[in-house]
N, C-alpha and C positions, 0 to 999 in steps of 0.2 A: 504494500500500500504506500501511497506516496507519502510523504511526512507531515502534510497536510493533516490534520483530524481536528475536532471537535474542540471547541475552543470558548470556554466560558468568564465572561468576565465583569464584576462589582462593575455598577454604573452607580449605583447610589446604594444608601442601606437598606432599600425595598425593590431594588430593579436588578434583574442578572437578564443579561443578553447573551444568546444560547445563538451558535453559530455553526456551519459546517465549511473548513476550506477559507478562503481568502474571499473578504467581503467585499464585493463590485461597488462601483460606482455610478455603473452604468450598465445597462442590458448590452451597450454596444461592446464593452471590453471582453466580453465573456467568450466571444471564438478566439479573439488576441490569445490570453490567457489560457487557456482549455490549448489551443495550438503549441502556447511554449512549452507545457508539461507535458507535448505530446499525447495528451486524453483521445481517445477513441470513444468514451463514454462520460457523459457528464451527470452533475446532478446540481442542480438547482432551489436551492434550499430558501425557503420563503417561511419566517419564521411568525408565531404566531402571539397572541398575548398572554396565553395562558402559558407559565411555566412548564409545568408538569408535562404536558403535549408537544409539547416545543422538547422538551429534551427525548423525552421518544424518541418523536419523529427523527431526531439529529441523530440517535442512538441506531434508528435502523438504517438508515442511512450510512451510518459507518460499520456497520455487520455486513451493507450489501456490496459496498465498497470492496471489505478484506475478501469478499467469496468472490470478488471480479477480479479482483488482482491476485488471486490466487487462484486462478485459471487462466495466467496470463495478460487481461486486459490493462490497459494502461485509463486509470479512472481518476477523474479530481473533482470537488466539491464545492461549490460558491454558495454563496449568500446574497440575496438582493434585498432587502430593506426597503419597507416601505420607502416613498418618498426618493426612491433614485431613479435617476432617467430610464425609462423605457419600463415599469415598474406595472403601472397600470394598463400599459398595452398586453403585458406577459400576461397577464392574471386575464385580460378580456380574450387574448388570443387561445388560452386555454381553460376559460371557464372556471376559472378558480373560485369555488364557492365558499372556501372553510379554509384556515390558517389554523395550525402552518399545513403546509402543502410542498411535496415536492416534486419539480421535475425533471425527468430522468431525458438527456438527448443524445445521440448521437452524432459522431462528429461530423454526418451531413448537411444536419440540420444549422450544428453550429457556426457552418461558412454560409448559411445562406439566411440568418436572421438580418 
């Protein structure tokens, strides 16, 4: 697995922001980045309000990871946060009803967002 993983960290004494992989800035960075790690498979980690759900989700997300890259694949992990460019198109483009949510692409997809 790439040394990327899960990565939690004190915002305040009541907020913990629960993450997977290097947190974008933009939906556009995301084939950049995914290309330089060489990623064939990516995931898309769109994090939610509620703690508890939100570290799951991150948690399966890094179980599905270690079983792709231990069959070989080359996989990495972002985070898009509300509020960052391209943000709301992602979530329309794919129906995203319920946070957190993730999504999973390949790296065809990735050169043609």
């Amino acid at each position: 697995m790439s040394t990327e993983s899960l990565a939690a960290s004190k915002q305040s004494s009541e907020t913990v922001a629960v993450s997977c992989g290097v947190t974008l800035d933009s939906i556009e960075s995301l084939a950049k980045l995914a290309d330089e790690r060489g990623a064939n498979v990516a995931f898309i980690f769109l994090p939610g309000e509620d703690e508890d759900s939100t570290r799951t989700a991150s948690a399966q997300v890094e179980a599905t990871m270690n079983m792709l890259s231990a069959k070989g694949k080359q996989v990495a992990a972002f985070t898009l946060e509300r509020g960052a460019e391209g943000y709301d198109q992602l979530i329309k483009q794919f129906s995203v009803e319920s946070l957190p949510s993730v999504i999973a692409a390949g790296f065809y997809f990735l050169i043609t967002i």
